[in-house]
N, CA, C and O atoms as a GROMACS GRO file, in nm:
protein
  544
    1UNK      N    1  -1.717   0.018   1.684
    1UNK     CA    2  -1.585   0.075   1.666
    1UNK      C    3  -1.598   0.198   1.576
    1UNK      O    4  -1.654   0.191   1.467
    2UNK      N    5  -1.543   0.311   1.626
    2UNK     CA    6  -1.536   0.415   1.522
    2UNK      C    7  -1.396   0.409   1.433
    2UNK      O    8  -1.293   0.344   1.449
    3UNK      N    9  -1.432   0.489   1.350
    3UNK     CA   10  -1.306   0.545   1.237
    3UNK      C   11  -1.162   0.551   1.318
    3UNK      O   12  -1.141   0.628   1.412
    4UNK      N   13  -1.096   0.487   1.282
    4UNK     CA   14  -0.960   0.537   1.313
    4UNK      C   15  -0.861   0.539   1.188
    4UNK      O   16  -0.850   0.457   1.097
    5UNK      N   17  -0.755   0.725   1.223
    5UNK     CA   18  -0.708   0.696   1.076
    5UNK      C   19  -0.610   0.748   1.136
    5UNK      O   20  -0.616   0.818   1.236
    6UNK      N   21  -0.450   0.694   1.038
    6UNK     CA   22  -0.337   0.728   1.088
    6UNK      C   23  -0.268   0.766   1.007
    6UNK      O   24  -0.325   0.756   0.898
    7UNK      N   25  -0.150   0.816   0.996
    7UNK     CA   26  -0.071   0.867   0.877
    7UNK      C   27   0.073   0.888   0.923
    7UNK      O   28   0.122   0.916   1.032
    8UNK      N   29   0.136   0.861   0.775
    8UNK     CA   30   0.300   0.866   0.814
    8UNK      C   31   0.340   0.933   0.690
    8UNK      O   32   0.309   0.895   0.577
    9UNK      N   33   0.412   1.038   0.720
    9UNK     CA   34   0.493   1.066   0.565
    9UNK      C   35   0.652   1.038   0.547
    9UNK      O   36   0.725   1.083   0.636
   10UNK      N   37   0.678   1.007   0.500
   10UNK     CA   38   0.824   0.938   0.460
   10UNK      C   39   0.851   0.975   0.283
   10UNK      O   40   0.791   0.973   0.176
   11UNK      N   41   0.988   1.011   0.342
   11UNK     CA   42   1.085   0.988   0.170
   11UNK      C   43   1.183   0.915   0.176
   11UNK      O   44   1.238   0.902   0.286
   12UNK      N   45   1.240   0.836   0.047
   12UNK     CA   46   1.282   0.760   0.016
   12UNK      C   47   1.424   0.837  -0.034
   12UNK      O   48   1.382   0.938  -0.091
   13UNK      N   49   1.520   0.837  -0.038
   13UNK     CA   50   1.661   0.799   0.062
   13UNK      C   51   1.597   0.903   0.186
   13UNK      O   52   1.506   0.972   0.141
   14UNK      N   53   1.625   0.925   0.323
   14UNK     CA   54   1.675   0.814   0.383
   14UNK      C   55   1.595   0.664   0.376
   14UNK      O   56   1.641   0.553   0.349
   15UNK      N   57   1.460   0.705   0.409
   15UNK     CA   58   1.334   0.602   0.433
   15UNK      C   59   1.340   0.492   0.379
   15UNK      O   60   1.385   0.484   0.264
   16UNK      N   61   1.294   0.375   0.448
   16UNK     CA   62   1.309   0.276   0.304
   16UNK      C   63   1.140   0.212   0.387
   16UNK      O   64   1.070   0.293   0.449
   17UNK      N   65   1.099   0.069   0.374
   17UNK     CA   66   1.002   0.006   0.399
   17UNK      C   67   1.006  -0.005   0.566
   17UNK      O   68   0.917   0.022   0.646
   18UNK      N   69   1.110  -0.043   0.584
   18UNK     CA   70   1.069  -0.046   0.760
   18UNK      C   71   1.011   0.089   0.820
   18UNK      O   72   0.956   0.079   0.930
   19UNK      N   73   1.016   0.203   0.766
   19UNK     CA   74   0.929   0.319   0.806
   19UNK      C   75   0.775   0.245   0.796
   19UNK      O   76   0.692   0.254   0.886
   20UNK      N   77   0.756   0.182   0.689
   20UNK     CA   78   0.561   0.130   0.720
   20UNK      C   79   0.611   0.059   0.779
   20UNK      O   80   0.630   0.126   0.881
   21UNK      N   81   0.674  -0.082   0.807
   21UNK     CA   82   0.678  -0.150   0.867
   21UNK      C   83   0.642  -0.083   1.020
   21UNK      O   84   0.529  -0.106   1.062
   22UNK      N   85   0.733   0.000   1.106
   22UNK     CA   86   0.705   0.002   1.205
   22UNK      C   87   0.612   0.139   1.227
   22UNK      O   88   0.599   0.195   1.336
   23UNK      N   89   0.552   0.179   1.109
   23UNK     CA   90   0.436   0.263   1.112
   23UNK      C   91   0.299   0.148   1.123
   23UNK      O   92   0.204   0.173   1.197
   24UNK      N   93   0.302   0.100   1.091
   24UNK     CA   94   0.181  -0.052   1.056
   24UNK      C   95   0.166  -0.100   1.194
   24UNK      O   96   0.048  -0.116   1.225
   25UNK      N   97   0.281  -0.137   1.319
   25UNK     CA   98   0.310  -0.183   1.424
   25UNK      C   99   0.207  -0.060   1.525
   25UNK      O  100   0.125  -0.096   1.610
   26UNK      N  101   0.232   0.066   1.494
   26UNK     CA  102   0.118   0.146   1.581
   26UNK      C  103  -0.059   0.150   1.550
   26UNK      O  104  -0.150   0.175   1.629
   27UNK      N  105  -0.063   0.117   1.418
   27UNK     CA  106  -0.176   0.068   1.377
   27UNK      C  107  -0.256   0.007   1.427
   27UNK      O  108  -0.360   0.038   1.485
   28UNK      N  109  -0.183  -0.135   1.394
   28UNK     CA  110  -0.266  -0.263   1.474
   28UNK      C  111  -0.247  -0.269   1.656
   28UNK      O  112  -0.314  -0.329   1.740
   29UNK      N  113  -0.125  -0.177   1.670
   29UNK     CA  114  -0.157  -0.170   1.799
   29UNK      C  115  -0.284  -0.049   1.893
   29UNK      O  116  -0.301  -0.054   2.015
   30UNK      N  117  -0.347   0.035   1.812
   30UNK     CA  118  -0.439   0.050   1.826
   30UNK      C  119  -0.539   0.056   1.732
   30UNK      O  120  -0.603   0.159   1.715
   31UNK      N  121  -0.560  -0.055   1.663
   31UNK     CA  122  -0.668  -0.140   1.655
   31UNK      C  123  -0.676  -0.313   1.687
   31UNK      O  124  -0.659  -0.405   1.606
   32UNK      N  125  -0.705  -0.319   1.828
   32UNK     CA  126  -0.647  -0.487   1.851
   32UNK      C  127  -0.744  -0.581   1.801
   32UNK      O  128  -0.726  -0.702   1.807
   33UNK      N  129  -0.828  -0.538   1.761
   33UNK     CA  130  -0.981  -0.593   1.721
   33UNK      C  131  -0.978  -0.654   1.561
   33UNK      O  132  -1.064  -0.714   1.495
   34UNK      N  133  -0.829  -0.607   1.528
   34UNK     CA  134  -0.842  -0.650   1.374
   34UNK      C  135  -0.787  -0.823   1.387
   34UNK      O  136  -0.693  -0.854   1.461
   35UNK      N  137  -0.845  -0.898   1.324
   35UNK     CA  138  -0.772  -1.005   1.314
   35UNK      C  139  -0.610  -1.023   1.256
   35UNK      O  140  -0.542  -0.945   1.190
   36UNK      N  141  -0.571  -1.185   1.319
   36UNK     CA  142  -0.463  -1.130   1.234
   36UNK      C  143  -0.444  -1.169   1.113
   36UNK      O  144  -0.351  -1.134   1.041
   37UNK      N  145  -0.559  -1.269   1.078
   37UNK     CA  146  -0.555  -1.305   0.883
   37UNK      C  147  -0.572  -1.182   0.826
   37UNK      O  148  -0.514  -1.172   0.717
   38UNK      N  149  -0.660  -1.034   0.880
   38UNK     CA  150  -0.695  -0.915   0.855
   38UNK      C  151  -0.582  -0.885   0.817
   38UNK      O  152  -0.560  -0.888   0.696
   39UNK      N  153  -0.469  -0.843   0.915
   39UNK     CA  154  -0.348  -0.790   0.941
   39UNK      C  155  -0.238  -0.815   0.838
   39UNK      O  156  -0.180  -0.728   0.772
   40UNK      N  157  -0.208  -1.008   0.833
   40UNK     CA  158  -0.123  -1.027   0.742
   40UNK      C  159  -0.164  -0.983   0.623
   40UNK      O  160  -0.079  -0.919   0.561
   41UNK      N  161  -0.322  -1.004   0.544
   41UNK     CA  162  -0.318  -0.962   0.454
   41UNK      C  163  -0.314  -0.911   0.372
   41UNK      O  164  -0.297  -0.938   0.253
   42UNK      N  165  -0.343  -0.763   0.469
   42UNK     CA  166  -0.336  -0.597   0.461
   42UNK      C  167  -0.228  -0.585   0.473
   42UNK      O  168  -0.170  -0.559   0.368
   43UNK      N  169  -0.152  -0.595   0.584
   43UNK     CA  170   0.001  -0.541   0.505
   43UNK      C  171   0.107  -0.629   0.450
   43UNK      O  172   0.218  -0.578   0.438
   44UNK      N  173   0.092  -0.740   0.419
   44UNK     CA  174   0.168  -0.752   0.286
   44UNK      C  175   0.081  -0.717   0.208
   44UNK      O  176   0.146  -0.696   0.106
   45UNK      N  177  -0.012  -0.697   0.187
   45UNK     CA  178  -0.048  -0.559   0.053
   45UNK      C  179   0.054  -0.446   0.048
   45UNK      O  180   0.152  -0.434  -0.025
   46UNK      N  181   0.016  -0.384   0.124
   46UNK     CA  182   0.062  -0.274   0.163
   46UNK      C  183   0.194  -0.256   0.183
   46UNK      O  184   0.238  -0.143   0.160
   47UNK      N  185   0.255  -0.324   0.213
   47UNK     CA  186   0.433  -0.317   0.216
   47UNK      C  187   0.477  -0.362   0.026
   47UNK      O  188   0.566  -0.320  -0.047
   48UNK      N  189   0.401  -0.431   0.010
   48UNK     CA  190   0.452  -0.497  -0.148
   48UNK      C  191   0.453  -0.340  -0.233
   48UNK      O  192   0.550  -0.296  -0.294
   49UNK      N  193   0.312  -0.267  -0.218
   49UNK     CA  194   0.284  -0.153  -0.279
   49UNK      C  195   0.397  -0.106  -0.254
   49UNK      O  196   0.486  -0.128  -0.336
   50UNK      N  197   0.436  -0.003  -0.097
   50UNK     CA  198   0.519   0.038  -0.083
   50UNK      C  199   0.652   0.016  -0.156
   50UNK      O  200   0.729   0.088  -0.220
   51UNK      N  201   0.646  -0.097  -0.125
   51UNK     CA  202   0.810  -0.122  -0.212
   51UNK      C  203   0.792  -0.102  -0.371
   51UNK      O  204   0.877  -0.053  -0.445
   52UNK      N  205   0.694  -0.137  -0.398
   52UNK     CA  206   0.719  -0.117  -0.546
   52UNK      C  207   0.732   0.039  -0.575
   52UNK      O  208   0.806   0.067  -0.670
   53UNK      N  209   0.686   0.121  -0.522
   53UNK     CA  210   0.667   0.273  -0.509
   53UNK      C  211   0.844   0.317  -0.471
   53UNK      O  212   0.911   0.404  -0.527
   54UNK      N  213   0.874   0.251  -0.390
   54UNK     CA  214   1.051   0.296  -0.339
   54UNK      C  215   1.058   0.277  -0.447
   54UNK      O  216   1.043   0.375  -0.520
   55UNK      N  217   1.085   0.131  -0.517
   55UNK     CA  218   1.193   0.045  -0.636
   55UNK      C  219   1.208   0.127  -0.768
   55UNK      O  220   1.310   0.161  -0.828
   56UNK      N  221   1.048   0.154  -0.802
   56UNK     CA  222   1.005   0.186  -0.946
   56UNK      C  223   0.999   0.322  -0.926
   56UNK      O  224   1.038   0.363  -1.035
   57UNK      N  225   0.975   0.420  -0.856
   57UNK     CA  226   0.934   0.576  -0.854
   57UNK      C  227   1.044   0.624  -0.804
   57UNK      O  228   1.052   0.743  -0.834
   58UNK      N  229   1.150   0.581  -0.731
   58UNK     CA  230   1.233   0.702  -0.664
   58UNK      C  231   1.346   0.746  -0.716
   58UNK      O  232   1.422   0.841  -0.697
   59UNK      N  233   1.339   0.645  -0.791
   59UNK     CA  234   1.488   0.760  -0.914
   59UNK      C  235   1.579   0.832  -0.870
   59UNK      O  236   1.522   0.854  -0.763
   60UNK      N  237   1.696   0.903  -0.858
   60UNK     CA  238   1.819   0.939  -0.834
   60UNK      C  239   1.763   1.043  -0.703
   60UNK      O  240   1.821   1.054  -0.595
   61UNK      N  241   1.639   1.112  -0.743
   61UNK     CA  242   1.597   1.205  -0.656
   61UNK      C  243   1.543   1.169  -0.498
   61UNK      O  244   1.564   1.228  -0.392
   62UNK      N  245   1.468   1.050  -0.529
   62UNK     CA  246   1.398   0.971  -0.427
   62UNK      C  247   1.214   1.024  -0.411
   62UNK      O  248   1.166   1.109  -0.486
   63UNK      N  249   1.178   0.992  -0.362
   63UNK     CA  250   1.041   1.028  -0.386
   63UNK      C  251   0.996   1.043  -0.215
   63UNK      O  252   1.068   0.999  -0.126
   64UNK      N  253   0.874   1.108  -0.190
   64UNK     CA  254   0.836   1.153  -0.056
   64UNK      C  255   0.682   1.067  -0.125
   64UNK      O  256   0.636   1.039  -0.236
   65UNK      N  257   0.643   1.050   0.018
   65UNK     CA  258   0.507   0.930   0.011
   65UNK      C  259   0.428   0.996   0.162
   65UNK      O  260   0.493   1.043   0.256
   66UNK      N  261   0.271   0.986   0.157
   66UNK     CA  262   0.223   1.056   0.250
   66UNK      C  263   0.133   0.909   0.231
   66UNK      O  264   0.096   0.876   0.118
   67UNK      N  265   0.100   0.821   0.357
   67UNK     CA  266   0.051   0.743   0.398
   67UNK      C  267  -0.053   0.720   0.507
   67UNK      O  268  -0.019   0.725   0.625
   68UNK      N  269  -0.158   0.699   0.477
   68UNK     CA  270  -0.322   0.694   0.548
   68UNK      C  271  -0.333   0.574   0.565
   68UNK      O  272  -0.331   0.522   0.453
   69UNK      N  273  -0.344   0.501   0.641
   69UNK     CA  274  -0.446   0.381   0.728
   69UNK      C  275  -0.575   0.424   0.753
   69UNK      O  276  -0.568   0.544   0.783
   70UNK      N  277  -0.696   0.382   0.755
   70UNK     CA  278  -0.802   0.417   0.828
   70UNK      C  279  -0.877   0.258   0.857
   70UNK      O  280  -0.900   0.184   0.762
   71UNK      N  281  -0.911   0.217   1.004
   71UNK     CA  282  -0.982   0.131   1.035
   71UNK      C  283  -1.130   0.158   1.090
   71UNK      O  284  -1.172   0.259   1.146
   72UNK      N  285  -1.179   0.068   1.067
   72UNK     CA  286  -1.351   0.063   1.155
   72UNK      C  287  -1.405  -0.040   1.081
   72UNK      O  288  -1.357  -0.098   0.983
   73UNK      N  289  -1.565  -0.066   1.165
   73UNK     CA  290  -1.587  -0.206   1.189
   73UNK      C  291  -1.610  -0.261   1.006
   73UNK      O  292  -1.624  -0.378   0.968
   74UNK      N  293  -1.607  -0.155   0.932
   74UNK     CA  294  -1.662  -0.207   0.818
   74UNK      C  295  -1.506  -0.256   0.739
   74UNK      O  296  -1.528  -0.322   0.637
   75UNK      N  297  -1.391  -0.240   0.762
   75UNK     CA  298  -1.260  -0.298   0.672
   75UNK      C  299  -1.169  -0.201   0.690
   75UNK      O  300  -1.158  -0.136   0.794
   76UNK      N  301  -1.094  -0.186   0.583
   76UNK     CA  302  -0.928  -0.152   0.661
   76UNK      C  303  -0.878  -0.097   0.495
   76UNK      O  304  -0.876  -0.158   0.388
   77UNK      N  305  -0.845   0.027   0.527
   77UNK     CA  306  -0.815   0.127   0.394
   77UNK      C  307  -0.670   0.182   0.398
   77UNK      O  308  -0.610   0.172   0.506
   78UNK      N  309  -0.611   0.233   0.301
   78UNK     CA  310  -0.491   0.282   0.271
   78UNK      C  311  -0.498   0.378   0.188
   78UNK      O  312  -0.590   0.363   0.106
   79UNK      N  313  -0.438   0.469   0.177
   79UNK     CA  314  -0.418   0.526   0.026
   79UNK      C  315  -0.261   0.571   0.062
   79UNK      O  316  -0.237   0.626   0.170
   80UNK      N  317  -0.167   0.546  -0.027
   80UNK     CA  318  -0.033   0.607  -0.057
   80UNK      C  319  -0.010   0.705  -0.177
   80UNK      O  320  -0.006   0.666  -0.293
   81UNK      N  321   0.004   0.832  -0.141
   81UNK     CA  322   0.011   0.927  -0.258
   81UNK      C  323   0.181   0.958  -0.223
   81UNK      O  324   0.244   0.962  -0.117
   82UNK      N  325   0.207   0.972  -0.323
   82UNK     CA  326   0.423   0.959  -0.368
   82UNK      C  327   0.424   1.112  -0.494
   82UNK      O  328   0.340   1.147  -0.577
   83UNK      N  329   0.546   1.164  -0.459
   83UNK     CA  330   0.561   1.234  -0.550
   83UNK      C  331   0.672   1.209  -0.719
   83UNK      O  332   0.749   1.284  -0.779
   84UNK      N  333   0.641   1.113  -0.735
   84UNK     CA  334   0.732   1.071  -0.865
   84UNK      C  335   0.669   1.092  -0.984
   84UNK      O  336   0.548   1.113  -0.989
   85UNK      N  337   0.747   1.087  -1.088
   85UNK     CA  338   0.615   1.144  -1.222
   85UNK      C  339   0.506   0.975  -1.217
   85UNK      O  340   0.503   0.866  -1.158
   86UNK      N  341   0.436   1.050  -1.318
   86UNK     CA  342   0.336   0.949  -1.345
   86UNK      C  343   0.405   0.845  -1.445
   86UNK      O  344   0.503   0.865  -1.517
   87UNK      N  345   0.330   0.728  -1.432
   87UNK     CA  346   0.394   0.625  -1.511
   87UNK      C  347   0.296   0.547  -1.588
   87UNK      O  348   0.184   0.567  -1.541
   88UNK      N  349   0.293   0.475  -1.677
   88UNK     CA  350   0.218   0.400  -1.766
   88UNK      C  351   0.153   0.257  -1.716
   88UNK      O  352   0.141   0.146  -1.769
   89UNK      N  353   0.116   0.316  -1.584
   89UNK     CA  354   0.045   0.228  -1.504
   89UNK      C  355  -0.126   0.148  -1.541
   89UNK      O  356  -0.235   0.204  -1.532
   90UNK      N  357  -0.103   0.020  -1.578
   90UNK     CA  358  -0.225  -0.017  -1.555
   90UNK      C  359  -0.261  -0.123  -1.496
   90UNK      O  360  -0.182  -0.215  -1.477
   91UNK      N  361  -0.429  -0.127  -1.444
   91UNK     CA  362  -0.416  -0.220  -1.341
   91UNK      C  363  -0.490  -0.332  -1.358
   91UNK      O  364  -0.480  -0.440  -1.298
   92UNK      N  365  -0.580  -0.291  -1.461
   92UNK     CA  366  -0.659  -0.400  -1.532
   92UNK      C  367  -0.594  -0.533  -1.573
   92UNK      O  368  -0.483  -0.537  -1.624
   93UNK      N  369  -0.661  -0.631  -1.551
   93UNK     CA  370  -0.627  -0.787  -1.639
   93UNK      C  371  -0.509  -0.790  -1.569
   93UNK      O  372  -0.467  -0.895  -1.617
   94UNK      N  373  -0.454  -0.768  -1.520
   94UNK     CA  374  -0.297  -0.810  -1.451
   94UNK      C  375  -0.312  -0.976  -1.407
   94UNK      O  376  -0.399  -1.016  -1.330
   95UNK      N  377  -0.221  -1.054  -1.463
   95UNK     CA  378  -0.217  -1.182  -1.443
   95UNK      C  379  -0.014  -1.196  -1.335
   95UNK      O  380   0.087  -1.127  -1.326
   96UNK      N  381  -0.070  -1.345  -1.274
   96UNK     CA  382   0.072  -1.333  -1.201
   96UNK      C  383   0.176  -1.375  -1.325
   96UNK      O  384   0.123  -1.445  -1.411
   97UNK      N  385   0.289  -1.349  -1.341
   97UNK     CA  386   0.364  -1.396  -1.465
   97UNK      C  387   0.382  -1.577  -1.403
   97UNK      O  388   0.349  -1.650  -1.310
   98UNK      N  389   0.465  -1.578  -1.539
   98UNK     CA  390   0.521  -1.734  -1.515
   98UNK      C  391   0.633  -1.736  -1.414
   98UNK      O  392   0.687  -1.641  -1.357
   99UNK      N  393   0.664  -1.901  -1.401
   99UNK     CA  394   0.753  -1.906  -1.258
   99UNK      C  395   0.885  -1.861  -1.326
   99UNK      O  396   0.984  -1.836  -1.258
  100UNK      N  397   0.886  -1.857  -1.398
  100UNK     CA  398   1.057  -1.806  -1.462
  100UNK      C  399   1.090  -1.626  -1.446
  100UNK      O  400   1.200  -1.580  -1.416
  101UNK      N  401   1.010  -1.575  -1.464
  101UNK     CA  402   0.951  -1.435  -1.476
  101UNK      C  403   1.059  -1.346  -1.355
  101UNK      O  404   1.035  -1.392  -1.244
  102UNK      N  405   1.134  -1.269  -1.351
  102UNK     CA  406   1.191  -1.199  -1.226
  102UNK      C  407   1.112  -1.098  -1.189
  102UNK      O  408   1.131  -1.045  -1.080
  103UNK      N  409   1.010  -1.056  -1.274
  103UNK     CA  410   0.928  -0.955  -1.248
  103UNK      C  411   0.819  -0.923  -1.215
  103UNK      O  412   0.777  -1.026  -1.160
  104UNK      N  413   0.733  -0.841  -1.209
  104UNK     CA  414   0.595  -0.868  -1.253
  104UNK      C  415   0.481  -0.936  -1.197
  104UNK      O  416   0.388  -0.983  -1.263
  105UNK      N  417   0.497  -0.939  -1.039
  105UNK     CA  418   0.422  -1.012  -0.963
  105UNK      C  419   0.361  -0.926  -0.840
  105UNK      O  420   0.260  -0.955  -0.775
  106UNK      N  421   0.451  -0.803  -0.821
  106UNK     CA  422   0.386  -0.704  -0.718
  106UNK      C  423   0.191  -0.699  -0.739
  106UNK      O  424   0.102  -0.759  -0.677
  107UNK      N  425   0.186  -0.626  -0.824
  107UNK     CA  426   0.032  -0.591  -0.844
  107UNK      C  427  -0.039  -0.731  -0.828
  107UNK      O  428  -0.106  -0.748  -0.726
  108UNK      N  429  -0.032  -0.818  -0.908
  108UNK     CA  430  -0.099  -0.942  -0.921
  108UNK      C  431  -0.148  -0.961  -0.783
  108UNK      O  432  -0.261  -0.938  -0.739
  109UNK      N  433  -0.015  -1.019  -0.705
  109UNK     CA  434  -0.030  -1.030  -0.546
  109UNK      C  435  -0.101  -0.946  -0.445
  109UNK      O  436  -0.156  -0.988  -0.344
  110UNK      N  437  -0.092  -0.826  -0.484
  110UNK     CA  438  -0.154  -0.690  -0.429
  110UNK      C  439  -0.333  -0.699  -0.457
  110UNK      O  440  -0.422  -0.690  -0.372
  111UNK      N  441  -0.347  -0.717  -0.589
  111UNK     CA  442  -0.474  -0.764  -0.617
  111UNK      C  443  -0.512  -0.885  -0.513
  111UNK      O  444  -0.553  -0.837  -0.407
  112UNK      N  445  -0.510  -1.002  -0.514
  112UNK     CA  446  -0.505  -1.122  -0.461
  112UNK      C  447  -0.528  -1.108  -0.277
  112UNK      O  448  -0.595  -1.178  -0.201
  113UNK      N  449  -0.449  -0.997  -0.252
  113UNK     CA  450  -0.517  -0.975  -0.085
  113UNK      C  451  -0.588  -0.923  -0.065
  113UNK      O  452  -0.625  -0.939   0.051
  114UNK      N  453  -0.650  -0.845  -0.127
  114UNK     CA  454  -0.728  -0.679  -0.117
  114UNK      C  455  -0.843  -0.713  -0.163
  114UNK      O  456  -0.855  -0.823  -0.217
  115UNK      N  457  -0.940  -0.634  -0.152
  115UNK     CA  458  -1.070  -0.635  -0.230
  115UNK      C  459  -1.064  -0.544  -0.295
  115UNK      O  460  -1.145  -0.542  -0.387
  116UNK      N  461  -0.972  -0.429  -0.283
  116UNK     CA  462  -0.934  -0.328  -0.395
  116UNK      C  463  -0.846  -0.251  -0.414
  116UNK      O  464  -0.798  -0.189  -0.318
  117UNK      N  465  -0.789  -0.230  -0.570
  117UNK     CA  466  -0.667  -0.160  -0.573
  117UNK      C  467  -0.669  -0.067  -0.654
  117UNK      O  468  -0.689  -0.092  -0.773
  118UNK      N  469  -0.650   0.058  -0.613
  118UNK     CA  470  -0.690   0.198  -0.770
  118UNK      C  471  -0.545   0.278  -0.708
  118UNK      O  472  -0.485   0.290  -0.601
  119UNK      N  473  -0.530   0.332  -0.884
  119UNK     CA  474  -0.470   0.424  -0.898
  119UNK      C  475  -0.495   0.488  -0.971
  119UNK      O  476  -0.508   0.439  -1.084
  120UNK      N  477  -0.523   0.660  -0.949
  120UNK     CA  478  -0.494   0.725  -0.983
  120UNK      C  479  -0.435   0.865  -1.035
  120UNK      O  480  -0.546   0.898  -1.074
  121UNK      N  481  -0.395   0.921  -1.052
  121UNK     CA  482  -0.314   1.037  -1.063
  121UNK      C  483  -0.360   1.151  -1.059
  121UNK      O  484  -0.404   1.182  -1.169
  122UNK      N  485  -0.372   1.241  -0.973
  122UNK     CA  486  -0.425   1.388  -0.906
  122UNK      C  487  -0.325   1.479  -0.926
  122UNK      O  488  -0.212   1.446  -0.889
  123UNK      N  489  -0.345   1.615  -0.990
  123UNK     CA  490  -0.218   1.701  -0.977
  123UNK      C  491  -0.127   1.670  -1.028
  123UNK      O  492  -0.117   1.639  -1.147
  124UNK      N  493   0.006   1.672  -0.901
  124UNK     CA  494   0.147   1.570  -0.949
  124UNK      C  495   0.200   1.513  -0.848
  124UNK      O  496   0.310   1.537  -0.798
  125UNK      N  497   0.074   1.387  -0.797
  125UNK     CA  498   0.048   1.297  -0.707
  125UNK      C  499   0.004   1.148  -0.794
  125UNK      O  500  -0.089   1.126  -0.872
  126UNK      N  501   0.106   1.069  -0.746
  126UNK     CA  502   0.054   0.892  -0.805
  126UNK      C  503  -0.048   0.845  -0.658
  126UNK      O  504   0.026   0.806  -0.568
  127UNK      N  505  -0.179   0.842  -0.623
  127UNK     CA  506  -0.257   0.802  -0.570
  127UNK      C  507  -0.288   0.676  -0.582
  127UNK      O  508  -0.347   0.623  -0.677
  128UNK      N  509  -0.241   0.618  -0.466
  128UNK     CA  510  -0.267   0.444  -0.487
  128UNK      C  511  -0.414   0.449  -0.329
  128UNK      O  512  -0.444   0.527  -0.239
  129UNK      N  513  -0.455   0.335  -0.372
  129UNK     CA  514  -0.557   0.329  -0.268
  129UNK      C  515  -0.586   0.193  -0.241
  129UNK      O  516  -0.543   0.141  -0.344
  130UNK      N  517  -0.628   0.103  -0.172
  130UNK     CA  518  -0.630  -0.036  -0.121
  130UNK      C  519  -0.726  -0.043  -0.024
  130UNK      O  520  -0.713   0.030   0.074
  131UNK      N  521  -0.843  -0.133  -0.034
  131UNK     CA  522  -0.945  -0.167   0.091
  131UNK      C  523  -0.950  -0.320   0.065
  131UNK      O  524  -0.930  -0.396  -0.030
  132UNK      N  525  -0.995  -0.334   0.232
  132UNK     CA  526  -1.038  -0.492   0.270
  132UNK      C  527  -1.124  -0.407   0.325
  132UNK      O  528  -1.124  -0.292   0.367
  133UNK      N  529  -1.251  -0.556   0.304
  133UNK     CA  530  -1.349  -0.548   0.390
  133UNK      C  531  -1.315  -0.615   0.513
  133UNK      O  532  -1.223  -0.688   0.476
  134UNK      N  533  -1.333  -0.636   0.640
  134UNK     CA  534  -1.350  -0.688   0.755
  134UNK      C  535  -1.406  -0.840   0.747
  134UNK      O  536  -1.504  -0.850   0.674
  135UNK      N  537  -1.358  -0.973   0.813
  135UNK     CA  538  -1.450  -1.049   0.836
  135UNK      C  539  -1.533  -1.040   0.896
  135UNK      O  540  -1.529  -0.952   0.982
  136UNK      N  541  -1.668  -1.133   0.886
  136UNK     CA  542  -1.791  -1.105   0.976
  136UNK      C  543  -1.834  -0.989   0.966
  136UNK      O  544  -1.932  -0.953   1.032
   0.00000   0.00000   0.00000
């Protein structure tokens, strides 16, 4: 299987998550080869990110997001770069909170599917990035 990479750019008002949502739907529809434990687990990564990026970054103004998929036989990549200021983001030690907690569980979870999650800040771009490796 070679490289395949796709991209969507969206801003937030109008845009909300069903833009990945049914950006994600052309994805896996051309890549049918991905599993679908692959699939679920990649994008609820990837939608959780997203949303946290709408929730927390788009502020009165709204924020614009430029979105990469890339598949092949070796795993399944993302990067979401958003234009909102930078924030006091870190990603280290992140534990899931307690069950009482209303907050504070995006990243944890995001960690927990992925084999990797970076951010960081280019220019006046928040650069998020996310890989799975492939089973087998």
């Amino acid at each position: 299987m070679t490289e395949k990479r796709s991209s969507l750019v969206f801003t937030t008002p109008p845009d909300d998550v069903d833009a990945v949502h049914g950006f994600l739907e052309t994805v896996w529809s051309a890549n049918p080869e991905v599993s679908d434990l692959e699939r679920m687990a990649f994008e609820t990564a990837l939608i959780e990110l997203a949303t946290n990026v709408i929730q927390h970054a788009g502020g009165a103004g709204g924020v614009t997001c430029v979105l990469s998929v890339t598949a092949d036989e070796n795993g399944l990549a993302a990067t979401l770069a958003d234009t909102a200021d930078a924030g006091g983001i870190v990603l280290m030690g992140r534990e899931m909170p307690d069950a009482l907690s209303e907050s504070g569980r995006g990243i944890p979870l995001i960690q927990a599917l992925v084999d990797e999650l970076r951010y960081e800040r280019i220019d006046d771009r928040n650069v998020w990035t996310i890989t799975r490796g492939r089973a087998g």
